[in-house]
C-alpha positions as CSV (number, residue, x, y, z in Angstrom):
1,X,150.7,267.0,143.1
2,X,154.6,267.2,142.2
3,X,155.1,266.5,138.8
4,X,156.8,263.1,139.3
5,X,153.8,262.0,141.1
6,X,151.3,263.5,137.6
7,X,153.6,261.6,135.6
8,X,153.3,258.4,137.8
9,X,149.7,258.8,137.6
10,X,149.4,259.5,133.8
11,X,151.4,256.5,133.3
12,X,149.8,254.3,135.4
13,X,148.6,250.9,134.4
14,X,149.5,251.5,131.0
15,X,151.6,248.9,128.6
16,X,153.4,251.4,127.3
17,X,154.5,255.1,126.7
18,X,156.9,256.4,124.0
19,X,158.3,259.9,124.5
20,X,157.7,260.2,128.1
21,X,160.6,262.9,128.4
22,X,158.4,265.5,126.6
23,X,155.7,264.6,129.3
24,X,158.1,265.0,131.8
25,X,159.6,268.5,130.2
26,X,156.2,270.3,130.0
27,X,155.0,269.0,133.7
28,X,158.1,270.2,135.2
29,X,158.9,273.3,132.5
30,X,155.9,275.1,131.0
31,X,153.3,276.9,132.7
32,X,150.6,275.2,131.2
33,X,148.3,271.9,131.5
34,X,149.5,268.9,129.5
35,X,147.4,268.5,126.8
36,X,146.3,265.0,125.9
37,X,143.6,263.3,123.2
38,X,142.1,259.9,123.0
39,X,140.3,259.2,119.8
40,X,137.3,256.1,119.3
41,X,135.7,255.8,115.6
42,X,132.3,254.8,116.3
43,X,132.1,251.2,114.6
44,X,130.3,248.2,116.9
45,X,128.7,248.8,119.6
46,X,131.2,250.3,122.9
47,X,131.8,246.9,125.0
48,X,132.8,246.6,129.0
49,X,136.8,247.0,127.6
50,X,136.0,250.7,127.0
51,X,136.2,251.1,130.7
52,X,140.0,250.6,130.7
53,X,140.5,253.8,128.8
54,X,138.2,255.6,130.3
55,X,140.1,254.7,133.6
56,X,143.0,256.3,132.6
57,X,140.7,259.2,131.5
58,X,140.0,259.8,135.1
59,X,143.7,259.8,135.8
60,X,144.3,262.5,133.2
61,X,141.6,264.6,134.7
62,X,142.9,264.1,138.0
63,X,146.5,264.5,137.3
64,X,145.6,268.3,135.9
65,X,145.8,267.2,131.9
66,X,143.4,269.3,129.4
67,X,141.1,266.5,127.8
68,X,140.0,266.3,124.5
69,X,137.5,263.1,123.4
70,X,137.7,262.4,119.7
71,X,134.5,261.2,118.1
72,X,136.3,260.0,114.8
73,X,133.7,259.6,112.6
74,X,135.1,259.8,109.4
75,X,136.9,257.3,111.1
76,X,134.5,255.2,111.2
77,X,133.6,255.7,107.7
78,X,136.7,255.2,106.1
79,X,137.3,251.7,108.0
80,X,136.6,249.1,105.1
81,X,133.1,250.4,104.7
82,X,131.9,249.2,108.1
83,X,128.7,251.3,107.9
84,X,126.9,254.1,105.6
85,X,127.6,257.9,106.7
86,X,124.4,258.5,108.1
87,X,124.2,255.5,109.9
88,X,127.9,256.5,111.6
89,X,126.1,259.9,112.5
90,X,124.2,258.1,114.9
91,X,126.8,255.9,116.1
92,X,128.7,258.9,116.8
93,X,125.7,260.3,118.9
94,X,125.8,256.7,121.0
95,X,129.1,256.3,121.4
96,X,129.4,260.1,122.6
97,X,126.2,259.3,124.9
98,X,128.0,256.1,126.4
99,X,131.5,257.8,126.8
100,X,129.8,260.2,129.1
101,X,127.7,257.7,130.9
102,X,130.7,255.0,131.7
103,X,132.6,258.6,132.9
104,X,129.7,260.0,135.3
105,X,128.5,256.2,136.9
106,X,132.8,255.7,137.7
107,X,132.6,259.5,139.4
108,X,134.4,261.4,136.6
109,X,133.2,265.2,136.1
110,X,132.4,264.9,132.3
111,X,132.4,269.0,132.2
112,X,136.1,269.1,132.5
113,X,136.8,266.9,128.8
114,X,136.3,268.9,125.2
115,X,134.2,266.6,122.9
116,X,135.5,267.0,119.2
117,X,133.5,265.2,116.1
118,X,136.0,264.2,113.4
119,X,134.4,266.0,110.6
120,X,134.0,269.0,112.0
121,X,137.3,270.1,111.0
122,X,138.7,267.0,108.8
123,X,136.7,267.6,105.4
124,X,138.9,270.6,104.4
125,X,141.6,273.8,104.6
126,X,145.0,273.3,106.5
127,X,143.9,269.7,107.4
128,X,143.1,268.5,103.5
129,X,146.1,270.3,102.4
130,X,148.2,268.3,105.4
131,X,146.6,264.8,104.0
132,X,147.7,265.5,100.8
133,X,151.1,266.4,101.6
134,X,151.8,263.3,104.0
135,X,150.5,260.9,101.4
136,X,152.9,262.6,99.2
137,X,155.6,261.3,102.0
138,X,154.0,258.1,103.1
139,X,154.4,254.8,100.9
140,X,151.9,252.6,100.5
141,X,153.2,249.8,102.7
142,X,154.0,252.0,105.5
143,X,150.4,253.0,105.1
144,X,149.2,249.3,105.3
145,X,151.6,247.9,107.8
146,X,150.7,251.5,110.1
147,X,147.1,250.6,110.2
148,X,146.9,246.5,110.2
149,X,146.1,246.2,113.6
150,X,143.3,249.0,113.6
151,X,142.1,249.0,109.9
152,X,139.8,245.9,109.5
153,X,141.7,243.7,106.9
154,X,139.5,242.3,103.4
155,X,141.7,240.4,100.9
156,X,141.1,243.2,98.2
157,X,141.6,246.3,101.0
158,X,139.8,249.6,99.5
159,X,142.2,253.1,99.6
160,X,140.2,254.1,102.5
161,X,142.3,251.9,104.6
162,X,145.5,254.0,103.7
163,X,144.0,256.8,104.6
164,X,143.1,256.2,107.9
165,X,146.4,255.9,109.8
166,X,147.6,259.2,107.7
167,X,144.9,261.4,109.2
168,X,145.1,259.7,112.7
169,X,148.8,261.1,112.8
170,X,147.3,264.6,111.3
171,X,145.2,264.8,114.7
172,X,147.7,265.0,116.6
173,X,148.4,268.5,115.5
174,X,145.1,269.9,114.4
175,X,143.8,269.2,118.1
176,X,146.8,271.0,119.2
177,X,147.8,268.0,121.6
178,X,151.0,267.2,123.2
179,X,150.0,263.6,123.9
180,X,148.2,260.7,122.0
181,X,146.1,257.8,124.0
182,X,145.1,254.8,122.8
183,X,145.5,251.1,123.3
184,X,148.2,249.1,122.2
185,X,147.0,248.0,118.9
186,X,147.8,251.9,117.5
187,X,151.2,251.7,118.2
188,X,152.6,251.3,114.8
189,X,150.3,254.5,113.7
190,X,151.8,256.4,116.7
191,X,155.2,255.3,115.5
192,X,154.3,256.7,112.1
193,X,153.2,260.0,113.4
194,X,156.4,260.2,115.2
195,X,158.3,260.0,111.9
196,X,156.4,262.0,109.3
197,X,154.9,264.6,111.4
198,X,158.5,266.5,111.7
199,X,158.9,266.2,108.1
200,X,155.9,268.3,108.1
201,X,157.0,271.3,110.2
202,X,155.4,270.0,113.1
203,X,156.5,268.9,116.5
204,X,157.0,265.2,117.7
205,X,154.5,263.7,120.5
206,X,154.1,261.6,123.4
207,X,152.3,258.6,122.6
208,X,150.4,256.7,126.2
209,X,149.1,252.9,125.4
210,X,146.9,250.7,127.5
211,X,146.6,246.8,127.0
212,X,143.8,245.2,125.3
213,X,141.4,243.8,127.4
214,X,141.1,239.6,126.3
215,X,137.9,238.4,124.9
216,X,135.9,235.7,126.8
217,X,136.3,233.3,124.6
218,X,139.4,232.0,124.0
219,X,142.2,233.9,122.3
220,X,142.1,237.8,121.2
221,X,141.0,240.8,122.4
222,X,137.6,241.9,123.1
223,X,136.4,242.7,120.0
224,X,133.0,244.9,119.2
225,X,133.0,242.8,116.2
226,X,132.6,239.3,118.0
227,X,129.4,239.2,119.9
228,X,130.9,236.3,121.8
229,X,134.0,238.0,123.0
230,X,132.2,241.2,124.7
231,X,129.5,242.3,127.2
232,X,128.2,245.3,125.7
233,X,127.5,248.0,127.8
234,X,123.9,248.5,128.0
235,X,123.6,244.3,128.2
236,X,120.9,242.8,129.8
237,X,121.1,241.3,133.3
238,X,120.3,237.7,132.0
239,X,122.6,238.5,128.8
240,X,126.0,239.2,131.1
241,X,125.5,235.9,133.2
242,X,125.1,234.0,130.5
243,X,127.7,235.5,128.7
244,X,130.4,235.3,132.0
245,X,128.8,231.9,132.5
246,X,130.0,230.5,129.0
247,X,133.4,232.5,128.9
248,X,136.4,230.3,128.8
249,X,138.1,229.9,132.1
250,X,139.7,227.1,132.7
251,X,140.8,226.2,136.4
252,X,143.6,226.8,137.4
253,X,144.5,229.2,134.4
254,X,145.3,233.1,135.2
255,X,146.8,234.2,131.6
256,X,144.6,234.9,129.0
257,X,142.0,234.4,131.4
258,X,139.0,237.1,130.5
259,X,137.2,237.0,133.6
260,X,140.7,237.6,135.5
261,X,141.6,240.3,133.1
262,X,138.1,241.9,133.5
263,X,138.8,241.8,137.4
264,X,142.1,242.9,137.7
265,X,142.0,245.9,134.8
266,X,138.5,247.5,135.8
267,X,136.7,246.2,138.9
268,X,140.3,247.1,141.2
269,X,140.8,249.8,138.9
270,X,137.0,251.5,139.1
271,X,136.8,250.5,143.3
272,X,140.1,252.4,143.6
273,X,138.8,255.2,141.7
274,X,135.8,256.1,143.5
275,X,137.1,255.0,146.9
276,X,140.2,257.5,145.8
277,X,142.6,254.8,147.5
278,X,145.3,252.9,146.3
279,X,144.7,248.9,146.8
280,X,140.8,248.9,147.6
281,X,139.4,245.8,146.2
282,X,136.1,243.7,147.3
283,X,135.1,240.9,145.6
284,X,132.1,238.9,147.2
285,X,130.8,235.8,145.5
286,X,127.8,234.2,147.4
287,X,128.3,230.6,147.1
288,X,126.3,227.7,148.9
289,X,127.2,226.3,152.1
290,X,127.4,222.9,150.9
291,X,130.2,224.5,148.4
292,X,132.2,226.3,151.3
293,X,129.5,229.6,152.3
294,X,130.2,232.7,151.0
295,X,133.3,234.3,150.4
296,X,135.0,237.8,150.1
297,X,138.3,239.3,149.3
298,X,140.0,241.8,149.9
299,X,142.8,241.4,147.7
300,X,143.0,240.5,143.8
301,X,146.3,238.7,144.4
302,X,144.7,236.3,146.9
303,X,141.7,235.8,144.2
304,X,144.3,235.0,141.8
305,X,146.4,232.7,143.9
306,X,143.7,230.7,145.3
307,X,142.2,230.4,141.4
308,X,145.9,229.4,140.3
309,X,146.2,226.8,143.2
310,X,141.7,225.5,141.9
311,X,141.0,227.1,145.6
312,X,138.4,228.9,143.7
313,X,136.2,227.5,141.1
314,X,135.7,228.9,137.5
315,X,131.7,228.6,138.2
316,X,132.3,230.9,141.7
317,X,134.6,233.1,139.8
318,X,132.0,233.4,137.0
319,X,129.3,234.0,139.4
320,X,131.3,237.0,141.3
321,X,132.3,238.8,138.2
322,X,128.6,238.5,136.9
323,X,127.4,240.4,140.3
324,X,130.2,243.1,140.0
325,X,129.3,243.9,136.4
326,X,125.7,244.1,136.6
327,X,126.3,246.5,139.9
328,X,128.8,248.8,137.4
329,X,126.4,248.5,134.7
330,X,123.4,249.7,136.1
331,X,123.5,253.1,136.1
332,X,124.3,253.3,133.0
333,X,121.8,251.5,131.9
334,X,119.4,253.8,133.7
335,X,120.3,256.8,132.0
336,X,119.7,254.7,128.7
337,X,116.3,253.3,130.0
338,X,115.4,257.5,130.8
339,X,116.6,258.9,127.7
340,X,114.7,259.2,124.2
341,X,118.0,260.6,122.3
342,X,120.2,258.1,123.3
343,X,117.4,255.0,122.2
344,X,117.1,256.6,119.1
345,X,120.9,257.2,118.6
346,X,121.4,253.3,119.4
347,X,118.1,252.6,117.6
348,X,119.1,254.1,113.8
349,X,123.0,253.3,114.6
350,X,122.4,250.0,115.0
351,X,119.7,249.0,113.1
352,X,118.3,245.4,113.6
353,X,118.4,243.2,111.1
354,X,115.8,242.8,108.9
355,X,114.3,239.2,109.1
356,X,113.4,237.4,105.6
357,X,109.9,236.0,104.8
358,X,110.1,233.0,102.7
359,X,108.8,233.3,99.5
360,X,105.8,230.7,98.8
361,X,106.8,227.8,97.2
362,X,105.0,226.9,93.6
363,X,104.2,223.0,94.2
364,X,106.0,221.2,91.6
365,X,104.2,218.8,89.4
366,X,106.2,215.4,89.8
367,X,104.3,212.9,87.6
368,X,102.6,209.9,88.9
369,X,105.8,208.1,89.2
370,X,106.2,208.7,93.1
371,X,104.6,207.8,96.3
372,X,101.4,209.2,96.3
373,X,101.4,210.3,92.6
374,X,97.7,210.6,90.8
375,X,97.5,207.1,89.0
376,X,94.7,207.7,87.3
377,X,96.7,210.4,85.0
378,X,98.3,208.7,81.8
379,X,102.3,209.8,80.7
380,X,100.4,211.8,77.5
381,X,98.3,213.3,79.9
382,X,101.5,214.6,82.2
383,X,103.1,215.5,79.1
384,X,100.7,217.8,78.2
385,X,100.1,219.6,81.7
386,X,103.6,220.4,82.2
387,X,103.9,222.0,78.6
388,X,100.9,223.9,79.7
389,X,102.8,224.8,82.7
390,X,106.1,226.1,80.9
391,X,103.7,227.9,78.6
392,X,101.8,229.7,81.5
């Protein structure tokens, strides 16, 4: 590949890129792979939206980039308390199992990326002394306002929330990358890193962003922390036709549309990867004669345009887009289903919640002034147990 046609490819798809000329410099100037990180802090449970960045992953790979995978799990931590440290050892564990899963069932040779944990090398030396340095440089608004759309937001915010945006920019260097990848919602912590890191001695970096993927219900992103936004990725078959079956799609209705978005950002996407071709799509929804016969196509425009013009029904729509993601989801799955360590890593990261047993209720001595009371008990008489009774 020429390097115009590696830079088309790395940037392909994406929302945005900042920087691209120091892509474009070390492609066509330095005698080296471009080096590139994407970062995930193990919080909820990974959701059918991580295959969007794990798209571009393959792109990377393919385009000749060197691939490191952070597991940020001090991340994790640091993000308003979302779960104990032990607890986000395990999600680290599950989210590195299901990174590698989505990777292999989409035809992408895992052995080619470098998997990094977060606290491996972020709980001391060079990098400690870099944290303190940058807070020294960083206010704590620009802190806030850098990590609002990542950071989950309470109304009394603990200092761990600061934090996290400063020693997402301090990655960038102590990886050793020339490129940050992330989706859109990181930006204004790539924009800090492009400020302060040069303050520090260190060099500026390309920063690569891919849209959010919109939840199924209406409004937002898919969110691990809304259950009713996302189809998790080792869902049950029942669980991801009921949940396409309730997702909002109106007719007629293309933006903010889930199920369109879900289409057109990873079924295309994933059919063009494996089929290596540009423009492959099949989309095959088996609907009832008496509602038309089956239908398949060929092109996600046409989809679109006969959903925009209610040529298509949300229901078929719904019903197509169920099929597909089961089909992507199953081998995954498998592997899950054939594998102890990843159970257990899903098991003790996310552990179910404990149900409540109601306590049993003391019966309460009413009198005889009620329906159904003991008549044959005088007022002295009632007087006297329920002293006995406070006594007791």
């Amino acid at each position: 590949m020429t390097p115009d046609e590696k830079f088309n490819l790395i940037t392909k798809n994406l929302q945005e890129h900042l920087n691209g000329d120091i892509i474009k410099k070390i492609l066509n100037d330095d005698e080296r792979p471009l080096k590139i990180y994407w970062g995930t802090a193990p919080t909820g449970k990974p959701h059918c939206g991580y295959f969007v960045p794990m798209i571009k992953l393959a792109h990377f790979l393919k385009a000749g980039c060197e691939l490191t995978v952070l597991v940020a799990d001090l991340h994790a931590y640091l993000d308003n308390m979302k779960a104990p440290l032990e607890v986000v050892n395990y999600r680290a564990k599950y989210y590195e199992f299901i990174v590698k899963s989505i990777l292999k069932s989409i035809n992408v040779p895992v052995d080619k990326l470098k998997f990094v944990y977060g606290s491996s090398y972020q709980k001391g030396g060079q990098y400690t002394m870099d944290l303190f340095r940058l807070s020294n440089m960083v206010s704590q608004n620009d802190a806030k306002r850098a990590g609002a759309d990542v950071v989950k937001q309470v109304a009394n915010p603990l200092l761990s929330g600061l934090i996290y945006p400063l020693m997402q920019a301090l990655d960038e260097e102590h990886l050793g990358c020339d490129v940050q990848f992330g989706g859109v919602d990181q930006r204004k912590i790539f924009v800090l890193a492009e400020e302060y890191l040069p303050s520090l001695g260190y060099k500026k970096r390309a920063h690569l962003m891919n849209g959010m993927v919109p939840g199924l219900n209406q409004g937002g992103k898919m969110s691990a922390s809304d259950p009713n936004s996302k189809i998790d990725i080792i869902e049950t078959d029942k669980n991801v036709r009921k949940k396409v079956g309730s997702a909002y799609c109106a007719p007629g209705e293309i933006e903010g549309n889930g199920v369109i978005s879900l289409i057109e950002n990873i079924i295309q996407p994933i059919q063009e990867l494996k089929a290596d071709k540009e423009g492959v799509f099949e989309f095959f929804i088996d609907r009832p004669e008496k509602y038309g016969g089956a239908i398949n196509y060929t092109s996600v425009e046409q989809l679109k345009d006969d959903f925009k013009n209610e040529k298509l029904s949300p229901v078929d729509l719904k019903a197509g887009l169920a099929d597909q993601l089961i089909k992507l989801l199953a081998p995954i799955k498998e592997e899950y289903e054939n594998n102890k360590e990843f159970q257990e890593a899903e098991a003790k990261g996310y552990p179910a919640a404990e149900i409540k047993t109601k306590k049993d209720k003391k019966p309460k001595n009413k009198g005889t002034r009620y329906p159904g009371g003991d008549k044959s008990k005088t007022p002295e008489a009632e007087v006297t147990e329920k002293l006995n009774e406070t006594t007791l």
